[in-house]
mmCIF file as gemmi writes it, N, C-alpha and C atoms, coordinates in Angstrom:
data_model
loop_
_atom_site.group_PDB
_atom_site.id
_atom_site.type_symbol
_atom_site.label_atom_id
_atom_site.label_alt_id
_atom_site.label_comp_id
_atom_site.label_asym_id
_atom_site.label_entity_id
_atom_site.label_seq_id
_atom_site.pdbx_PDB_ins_code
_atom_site.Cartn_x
_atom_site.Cartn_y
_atom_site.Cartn_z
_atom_site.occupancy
_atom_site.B_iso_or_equiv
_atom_site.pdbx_formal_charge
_atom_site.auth_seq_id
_atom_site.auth_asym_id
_atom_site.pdbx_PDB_model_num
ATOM 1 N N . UNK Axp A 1 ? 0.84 -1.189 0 1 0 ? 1 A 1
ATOM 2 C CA . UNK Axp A 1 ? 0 0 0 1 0 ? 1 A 1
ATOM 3 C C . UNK Axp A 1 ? 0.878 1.242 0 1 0 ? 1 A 1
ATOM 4 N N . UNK Axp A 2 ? 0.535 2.243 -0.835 1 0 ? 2 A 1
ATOM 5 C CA . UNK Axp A 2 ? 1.239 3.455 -0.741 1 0 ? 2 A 1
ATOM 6 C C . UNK Axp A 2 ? 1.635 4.272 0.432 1 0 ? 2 A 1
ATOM 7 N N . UNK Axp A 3 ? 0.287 4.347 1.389 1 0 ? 3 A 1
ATOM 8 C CA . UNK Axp A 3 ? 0.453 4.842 2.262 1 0 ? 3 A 1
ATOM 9 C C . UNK Axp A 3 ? 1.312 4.654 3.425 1 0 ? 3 A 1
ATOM 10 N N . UNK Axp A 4 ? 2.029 3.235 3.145 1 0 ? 4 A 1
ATOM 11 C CA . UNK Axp A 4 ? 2.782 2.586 4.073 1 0 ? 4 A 1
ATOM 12 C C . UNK Axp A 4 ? 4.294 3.099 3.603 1 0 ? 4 A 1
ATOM 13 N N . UNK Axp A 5 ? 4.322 3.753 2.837 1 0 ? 5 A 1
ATOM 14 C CA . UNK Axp A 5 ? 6.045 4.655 2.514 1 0 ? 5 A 1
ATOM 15 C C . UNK Axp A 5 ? 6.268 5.281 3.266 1 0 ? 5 A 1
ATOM 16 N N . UNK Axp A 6 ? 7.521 5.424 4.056 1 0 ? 6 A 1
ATOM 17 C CA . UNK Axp A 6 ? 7.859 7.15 4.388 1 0 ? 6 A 1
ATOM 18 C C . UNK Axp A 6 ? 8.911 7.659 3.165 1 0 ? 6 A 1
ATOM 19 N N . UNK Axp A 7 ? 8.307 8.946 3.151 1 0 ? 7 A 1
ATOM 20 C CA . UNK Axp A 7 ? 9.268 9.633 2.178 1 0 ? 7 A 1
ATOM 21 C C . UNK Axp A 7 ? 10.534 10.095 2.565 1 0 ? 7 A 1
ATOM 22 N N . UNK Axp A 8 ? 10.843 9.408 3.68 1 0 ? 8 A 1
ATOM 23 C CA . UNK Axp A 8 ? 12.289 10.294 3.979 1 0 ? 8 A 1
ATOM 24 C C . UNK Axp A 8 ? 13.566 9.055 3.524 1 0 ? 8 A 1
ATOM 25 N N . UNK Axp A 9 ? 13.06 7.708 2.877 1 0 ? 9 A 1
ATOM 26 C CA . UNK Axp A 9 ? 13.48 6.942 2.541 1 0 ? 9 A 1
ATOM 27 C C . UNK Axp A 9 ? 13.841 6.991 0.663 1 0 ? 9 A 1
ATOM 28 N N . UNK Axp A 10 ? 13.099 8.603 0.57 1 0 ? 10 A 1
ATOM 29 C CA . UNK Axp A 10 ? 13.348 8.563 -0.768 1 0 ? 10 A 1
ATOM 30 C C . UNK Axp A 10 ? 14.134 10.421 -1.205 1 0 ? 10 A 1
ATOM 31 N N . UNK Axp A 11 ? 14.793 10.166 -2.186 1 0 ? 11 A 1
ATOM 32 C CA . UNK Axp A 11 ? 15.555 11.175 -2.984 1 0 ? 11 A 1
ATOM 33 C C . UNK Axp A 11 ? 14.636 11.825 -3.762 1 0 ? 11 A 1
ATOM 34 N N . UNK Axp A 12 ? 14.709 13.369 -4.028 1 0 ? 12 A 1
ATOM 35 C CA . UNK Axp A 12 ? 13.947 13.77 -5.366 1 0 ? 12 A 1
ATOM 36 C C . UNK Axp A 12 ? 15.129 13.948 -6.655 1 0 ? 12 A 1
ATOM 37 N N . UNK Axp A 13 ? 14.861 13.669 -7.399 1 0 ? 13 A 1
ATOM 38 C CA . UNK Axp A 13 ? 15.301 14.17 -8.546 1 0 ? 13 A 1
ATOM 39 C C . UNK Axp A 13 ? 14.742 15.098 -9.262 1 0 ? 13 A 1
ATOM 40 N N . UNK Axp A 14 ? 15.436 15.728 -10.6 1 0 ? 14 A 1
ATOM 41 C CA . UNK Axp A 14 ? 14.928 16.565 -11.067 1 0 ? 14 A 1
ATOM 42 C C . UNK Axp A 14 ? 13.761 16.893 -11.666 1 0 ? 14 A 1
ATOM 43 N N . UNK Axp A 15 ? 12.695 17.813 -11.543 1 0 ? 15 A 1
ATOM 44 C CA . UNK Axp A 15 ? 11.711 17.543 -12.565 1 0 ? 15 A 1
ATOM 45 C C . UNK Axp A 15 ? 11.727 17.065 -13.981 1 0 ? 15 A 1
ATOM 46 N N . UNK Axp A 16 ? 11.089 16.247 -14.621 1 0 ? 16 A 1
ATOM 47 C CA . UNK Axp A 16 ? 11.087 16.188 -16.004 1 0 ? 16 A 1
ATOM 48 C C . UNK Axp A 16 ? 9.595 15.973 -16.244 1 0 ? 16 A 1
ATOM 49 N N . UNK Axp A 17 ? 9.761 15.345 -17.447 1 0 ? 17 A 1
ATOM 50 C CA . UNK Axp A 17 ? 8.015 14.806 -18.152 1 0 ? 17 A 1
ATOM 51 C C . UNK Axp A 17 ? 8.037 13.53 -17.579 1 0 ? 17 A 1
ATOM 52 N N . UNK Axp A 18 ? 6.693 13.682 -17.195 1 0 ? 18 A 1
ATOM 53 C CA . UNK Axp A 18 ? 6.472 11.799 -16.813 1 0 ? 18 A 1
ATOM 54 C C . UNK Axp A 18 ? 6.785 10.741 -17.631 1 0 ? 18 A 1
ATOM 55 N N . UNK Axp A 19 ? 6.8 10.944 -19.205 1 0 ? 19 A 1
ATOM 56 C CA . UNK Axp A 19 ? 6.982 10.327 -19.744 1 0 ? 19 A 1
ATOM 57 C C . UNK Axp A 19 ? 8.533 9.449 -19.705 1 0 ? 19 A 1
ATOM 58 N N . UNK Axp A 20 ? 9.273 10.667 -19.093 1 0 ? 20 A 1
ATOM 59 C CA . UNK Axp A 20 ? 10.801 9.787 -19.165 1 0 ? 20 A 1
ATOM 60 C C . UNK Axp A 20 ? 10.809 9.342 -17.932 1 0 ? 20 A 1
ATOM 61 N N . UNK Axp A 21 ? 10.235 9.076 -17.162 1 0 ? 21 A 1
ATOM 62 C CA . UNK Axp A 21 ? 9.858 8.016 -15.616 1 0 ? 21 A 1
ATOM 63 C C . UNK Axp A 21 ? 10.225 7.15 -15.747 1 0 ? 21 A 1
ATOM 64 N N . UNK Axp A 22 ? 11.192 6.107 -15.109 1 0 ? 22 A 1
ATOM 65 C CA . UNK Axp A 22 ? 10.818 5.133 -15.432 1 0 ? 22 A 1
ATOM 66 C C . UNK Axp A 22 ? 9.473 4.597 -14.628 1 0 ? 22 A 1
ATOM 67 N N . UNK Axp A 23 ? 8.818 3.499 -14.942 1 0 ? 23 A 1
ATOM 68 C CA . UNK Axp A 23 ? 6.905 2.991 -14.915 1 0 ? 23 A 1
ATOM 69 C C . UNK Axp A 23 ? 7.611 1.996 -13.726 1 0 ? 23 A 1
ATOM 70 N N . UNK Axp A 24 ? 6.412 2.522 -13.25 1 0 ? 24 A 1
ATOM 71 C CA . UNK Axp A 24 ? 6.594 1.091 -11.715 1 0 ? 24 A 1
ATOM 72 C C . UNK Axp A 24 ? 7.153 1.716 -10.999 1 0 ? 24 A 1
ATOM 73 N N . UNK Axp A 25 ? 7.57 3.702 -10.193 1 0 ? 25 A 1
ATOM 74 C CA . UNK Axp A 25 ? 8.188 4.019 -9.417 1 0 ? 25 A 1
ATOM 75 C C . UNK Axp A 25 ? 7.585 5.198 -8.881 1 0 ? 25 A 1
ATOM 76 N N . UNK Axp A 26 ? 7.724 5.623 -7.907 1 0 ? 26 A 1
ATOM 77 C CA . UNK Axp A 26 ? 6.992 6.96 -6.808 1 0 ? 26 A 1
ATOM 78 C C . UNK Axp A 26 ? 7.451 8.112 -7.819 1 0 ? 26 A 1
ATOM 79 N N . UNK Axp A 27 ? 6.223 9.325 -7.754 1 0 ? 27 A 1
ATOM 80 C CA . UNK Axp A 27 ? 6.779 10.506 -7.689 1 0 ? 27 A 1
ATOM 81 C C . UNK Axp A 27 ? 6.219 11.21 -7.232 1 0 ? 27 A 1
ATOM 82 N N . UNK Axp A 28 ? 6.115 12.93 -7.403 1 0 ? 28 A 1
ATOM 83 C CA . UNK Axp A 28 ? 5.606 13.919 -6.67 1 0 ? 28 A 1
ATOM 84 C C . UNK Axp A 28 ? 5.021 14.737 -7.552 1 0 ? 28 A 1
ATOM 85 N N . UNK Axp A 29 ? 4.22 15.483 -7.191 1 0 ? 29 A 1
ATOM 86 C CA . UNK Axp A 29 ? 3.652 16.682 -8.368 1 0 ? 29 A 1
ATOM 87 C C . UNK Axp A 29 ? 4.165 17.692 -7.789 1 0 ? 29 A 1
ATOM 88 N N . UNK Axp A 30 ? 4.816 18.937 -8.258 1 0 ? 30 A 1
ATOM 89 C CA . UNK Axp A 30 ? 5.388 19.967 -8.234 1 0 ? 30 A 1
ATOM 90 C C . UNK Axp A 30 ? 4.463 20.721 -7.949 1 0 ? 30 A 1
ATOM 91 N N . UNK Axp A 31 ? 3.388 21.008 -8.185 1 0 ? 31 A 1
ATOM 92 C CA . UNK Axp A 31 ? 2.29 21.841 -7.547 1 0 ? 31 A 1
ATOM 93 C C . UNK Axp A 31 ? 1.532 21.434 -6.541 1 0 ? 31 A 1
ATOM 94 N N . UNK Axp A 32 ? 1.894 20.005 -6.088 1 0 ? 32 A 1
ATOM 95 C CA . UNK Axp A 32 ? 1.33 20.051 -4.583 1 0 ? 32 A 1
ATOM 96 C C . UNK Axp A 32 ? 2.205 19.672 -3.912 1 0 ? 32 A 1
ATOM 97 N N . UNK Axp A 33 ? 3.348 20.003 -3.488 1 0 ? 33 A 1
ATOM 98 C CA . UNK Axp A 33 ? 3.994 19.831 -3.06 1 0 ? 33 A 1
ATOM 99 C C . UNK Axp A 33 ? 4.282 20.221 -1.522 1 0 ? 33 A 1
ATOM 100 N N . UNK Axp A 34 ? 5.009 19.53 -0.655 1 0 ? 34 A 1
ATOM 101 C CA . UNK Axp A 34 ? 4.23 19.823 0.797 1 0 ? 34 A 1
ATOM 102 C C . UNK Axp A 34 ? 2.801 19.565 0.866 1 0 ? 34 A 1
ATOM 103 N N . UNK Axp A 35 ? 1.927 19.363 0.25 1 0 ? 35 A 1
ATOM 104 C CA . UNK Axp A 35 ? 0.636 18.86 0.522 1 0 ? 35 A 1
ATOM 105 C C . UNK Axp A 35 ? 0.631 17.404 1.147 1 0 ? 35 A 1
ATOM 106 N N . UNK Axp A 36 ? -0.269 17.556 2.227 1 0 ? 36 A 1
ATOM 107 C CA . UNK Axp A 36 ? -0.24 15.298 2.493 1 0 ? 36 A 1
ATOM 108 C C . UNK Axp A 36 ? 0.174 14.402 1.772 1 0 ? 36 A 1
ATOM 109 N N . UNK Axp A 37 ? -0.819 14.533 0.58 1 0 ? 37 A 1
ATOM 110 C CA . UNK Axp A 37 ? -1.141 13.47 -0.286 1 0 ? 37 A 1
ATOM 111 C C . UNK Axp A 37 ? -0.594 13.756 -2.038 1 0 ? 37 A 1
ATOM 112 N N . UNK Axp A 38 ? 0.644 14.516 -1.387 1 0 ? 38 A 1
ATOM 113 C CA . UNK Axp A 38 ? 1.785 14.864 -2.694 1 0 ? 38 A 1
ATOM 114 C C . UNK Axp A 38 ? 2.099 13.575 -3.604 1 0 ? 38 A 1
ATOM 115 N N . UNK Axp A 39 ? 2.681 12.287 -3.195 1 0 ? 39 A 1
ATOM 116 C CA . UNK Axp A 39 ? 3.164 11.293 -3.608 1 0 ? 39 A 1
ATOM 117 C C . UNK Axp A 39 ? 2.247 10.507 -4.319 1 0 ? 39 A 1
ATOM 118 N N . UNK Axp A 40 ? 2.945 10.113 -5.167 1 0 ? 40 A 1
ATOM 119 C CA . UNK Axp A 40 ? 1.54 9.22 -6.125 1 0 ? 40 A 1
ATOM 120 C C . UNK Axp A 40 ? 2.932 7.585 -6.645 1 0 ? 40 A 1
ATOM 121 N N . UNK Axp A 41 ? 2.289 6.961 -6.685 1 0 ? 41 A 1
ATOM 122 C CA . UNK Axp A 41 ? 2.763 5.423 -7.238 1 0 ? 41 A 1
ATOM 123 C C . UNK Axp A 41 ? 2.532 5.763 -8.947 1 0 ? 41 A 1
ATOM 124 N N . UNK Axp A 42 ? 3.354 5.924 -9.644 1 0 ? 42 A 1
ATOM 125 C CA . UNK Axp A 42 ? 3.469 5.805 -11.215 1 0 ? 42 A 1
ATOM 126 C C . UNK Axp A 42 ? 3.667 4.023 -11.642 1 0 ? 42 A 1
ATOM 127 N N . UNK Axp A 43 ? 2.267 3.67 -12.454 1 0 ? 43 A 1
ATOM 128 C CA . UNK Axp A 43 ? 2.614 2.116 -12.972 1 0 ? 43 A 1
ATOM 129 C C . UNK Axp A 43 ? 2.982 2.367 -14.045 1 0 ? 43 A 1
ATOM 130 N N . UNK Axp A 44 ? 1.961 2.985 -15.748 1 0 ? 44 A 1
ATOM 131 C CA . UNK Axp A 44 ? 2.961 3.013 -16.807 1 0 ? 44 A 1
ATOM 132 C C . UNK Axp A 44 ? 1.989 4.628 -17.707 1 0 ? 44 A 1
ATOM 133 N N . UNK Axp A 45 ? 2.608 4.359 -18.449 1 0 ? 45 A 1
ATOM 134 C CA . UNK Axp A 45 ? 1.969 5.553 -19.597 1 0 ? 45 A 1
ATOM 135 C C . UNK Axp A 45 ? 0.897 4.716 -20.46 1 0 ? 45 A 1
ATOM 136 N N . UNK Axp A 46 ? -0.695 5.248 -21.085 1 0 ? 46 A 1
ATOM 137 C CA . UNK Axp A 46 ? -1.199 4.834 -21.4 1 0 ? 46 A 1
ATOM 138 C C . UNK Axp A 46 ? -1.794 5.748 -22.454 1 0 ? 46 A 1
ATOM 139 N N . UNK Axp A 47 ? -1.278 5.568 -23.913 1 0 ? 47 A 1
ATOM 140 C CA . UNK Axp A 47 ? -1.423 6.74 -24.774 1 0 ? 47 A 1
ATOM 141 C C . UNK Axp A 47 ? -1.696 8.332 -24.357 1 0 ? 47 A 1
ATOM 142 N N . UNK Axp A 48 ? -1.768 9.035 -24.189 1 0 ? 48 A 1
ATOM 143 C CA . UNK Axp A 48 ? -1.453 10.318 -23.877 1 0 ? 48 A 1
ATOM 144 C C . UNK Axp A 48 ? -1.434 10.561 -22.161 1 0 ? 48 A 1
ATOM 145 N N . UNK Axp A 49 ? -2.186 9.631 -21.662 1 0 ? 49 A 1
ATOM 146 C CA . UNK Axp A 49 ? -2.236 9.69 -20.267 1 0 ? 49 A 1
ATOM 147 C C . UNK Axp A 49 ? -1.472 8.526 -19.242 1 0 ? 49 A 1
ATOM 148 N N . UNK Axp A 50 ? -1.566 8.581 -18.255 1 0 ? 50 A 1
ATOM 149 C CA . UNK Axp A 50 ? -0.563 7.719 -17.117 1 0 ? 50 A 1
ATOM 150 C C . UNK Axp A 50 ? -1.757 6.978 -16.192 1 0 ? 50 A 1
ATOM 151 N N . UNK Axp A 51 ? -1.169 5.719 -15.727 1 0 ? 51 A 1
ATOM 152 C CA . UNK Axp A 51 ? -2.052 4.875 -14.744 1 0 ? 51 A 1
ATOM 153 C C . UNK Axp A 51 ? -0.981 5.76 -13.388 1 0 ? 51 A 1
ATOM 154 N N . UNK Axp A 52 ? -1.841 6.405 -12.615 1 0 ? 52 A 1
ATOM 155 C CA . UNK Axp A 52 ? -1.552 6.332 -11.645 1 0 ? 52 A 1
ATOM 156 C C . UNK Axp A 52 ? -1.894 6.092 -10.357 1 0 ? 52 A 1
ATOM 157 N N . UNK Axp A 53 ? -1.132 5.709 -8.964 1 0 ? 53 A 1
ATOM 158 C CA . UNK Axp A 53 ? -2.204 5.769 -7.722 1 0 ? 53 A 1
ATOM 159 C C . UNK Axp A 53 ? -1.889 6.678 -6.78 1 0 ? 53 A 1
ATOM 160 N N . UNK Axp A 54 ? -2.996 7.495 -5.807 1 0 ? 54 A 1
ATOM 161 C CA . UNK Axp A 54 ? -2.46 8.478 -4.944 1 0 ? 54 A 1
ATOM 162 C C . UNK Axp A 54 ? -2.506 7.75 -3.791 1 0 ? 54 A 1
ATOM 163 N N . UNK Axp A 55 ? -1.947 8.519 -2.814 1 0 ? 55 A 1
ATOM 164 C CA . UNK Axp A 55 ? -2.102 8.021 -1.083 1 0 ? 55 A 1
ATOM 165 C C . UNK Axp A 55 ? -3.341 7.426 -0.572 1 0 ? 55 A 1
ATOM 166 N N . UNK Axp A 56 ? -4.493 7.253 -1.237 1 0 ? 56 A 1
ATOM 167 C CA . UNK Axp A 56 ? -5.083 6.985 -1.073 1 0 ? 56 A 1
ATOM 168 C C . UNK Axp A 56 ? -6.17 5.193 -1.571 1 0 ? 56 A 1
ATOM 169 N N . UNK Axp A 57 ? -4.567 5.23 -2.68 1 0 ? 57 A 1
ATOM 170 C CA . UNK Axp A 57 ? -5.055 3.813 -3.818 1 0 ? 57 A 1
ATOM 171 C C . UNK Axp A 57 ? -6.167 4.01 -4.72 1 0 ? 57 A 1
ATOM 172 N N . UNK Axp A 58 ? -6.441 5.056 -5.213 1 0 ? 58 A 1
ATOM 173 C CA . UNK Axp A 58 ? -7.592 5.719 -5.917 1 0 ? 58 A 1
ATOM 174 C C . UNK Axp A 58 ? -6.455 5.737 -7.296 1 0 ? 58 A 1
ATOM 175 N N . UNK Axp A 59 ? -7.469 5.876 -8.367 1 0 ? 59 A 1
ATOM 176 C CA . UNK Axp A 59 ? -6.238 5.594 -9.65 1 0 ? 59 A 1
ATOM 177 C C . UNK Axp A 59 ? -6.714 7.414 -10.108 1 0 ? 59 A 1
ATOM 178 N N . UNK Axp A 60 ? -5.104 7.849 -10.829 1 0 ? 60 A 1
ATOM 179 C CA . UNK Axp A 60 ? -5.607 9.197 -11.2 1 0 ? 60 A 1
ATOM 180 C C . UNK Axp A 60 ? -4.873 9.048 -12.676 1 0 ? 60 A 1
ATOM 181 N N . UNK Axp A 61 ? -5.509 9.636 -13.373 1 0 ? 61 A 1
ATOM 182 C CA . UNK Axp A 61 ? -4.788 10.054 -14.815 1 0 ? 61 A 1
ATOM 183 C C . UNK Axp A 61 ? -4.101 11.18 -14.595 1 0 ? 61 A 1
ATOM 184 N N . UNK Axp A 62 ? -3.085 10.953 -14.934 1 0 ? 62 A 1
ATOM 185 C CA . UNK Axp A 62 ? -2.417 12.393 -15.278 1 0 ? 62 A 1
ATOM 186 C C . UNK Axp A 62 ? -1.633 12.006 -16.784 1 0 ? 62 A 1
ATOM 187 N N . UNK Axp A 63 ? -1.419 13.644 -17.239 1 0 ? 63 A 1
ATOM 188 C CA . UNK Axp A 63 ? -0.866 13.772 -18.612 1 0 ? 63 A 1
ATOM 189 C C . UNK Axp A 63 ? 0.328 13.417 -18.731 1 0 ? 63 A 1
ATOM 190 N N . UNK Axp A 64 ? 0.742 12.293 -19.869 1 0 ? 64 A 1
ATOM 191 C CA . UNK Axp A 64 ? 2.048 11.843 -19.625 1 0 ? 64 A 1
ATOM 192 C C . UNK Axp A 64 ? 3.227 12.966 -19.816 1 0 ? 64 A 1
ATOM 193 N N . UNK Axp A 65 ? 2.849 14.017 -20.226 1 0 ? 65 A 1
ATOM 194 C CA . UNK Axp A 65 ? 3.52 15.254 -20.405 1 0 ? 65 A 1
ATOM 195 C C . UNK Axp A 65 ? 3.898 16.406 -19.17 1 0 ? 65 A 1
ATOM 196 N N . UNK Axp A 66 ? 3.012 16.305 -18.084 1 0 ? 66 A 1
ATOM 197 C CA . UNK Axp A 66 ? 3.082 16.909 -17.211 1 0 ? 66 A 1
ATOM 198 C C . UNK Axp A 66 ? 4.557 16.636 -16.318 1 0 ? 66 A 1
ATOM 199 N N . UNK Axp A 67 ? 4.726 17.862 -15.777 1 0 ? 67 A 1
ATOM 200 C CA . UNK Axp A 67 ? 6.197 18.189 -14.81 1 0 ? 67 A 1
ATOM 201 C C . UNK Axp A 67 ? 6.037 17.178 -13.742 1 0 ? 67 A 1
ATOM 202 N N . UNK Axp A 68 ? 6.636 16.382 -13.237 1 0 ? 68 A 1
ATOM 203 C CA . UNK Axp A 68 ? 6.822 16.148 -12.033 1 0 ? 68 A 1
ATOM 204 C C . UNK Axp A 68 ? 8.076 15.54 -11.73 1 0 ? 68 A 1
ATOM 205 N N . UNK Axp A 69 ? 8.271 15.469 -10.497 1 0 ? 69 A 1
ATOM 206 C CA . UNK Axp A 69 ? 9.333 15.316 -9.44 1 0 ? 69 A 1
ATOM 207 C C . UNK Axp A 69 ? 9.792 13.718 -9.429 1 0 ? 69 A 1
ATOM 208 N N . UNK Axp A 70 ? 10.665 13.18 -9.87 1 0 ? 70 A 1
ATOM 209 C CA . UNK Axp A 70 ? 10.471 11.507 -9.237 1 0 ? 70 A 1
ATOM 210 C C . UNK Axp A 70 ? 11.212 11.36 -8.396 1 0 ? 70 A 1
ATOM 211 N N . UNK Axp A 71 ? 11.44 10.162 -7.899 1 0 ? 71 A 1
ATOM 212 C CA . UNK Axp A 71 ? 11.815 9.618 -6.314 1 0 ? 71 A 1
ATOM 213 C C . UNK Axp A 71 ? 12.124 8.429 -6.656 1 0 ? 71 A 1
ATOM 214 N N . UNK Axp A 72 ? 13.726 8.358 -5.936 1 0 ? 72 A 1
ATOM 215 C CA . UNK Axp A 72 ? 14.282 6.56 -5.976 1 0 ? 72 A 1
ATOM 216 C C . UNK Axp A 72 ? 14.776 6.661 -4.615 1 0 ? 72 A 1
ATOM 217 N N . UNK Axp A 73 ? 14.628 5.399 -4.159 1 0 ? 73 A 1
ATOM 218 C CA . UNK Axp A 73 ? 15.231 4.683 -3.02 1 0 ? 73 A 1
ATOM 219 C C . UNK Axp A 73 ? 16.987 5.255 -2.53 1 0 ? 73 A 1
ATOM 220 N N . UNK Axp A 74 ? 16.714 6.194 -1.304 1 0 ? 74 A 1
ATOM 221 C CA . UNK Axp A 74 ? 18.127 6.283 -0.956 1 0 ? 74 A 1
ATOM 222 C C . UNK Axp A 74 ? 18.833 5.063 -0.701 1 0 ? 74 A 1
ATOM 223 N N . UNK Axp A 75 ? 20.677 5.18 -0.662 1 0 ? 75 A 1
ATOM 224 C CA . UNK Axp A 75 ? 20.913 4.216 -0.683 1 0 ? 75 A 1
ATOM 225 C C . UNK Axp A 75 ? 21.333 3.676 0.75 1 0 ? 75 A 1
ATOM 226 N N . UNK Axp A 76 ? 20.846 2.787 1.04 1 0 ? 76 A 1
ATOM 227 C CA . UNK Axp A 76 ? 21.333 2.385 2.618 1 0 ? 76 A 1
ATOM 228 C C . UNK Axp A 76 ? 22.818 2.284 3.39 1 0 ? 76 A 1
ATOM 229 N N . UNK Axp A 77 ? 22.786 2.797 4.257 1 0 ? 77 A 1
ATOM 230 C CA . UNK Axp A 77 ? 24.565 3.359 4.606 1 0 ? 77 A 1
ATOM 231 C C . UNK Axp A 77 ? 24.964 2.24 4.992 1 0 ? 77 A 1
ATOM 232 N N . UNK Axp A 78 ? 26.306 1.94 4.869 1 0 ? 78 A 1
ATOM 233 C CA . UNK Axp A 78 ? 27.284 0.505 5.39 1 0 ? 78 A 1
ATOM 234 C C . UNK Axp A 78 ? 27.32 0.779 6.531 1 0 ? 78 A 1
């Protein structure tokens, strides 16, 4: 479940287009940012639009073109 992440386990990277995401990984929307329910689960791109899920496991479309933030797994210290 999404909601079971903490985000302090994750890095942002730079904004780009969703489209260059790689599919199957967390990101953030740049305009809600600091909001609760910022983080969304990215599965894949689906002709102009994206399968996505929010904090909530609700599926949202967003434009595979739109800005956002992605997030990979920091790396665990020795």
């Amino acid at each position: 479940m999404i909601s079971a992440i903490d985000i302090q386990d994750y890095e942002q990277l730079p904004i780009r287009e969703l489209y260059k995401v790689r599919p199957r990984s967390y990101i953030k929307l740049p305009w809600m940012d600091g909001l609760p329910d910022d983080m969304m689960f990215f599965d894949h791109v689906d002709g102009m639009y994206s399968y996505c899920l929010d904090m909530n496991n609700e599926v949202v479309h967003i434009s595979a073109t739109a800005q956002v933030i992605p997030l990979v797994k920091k790396a665990k210290p020795d």
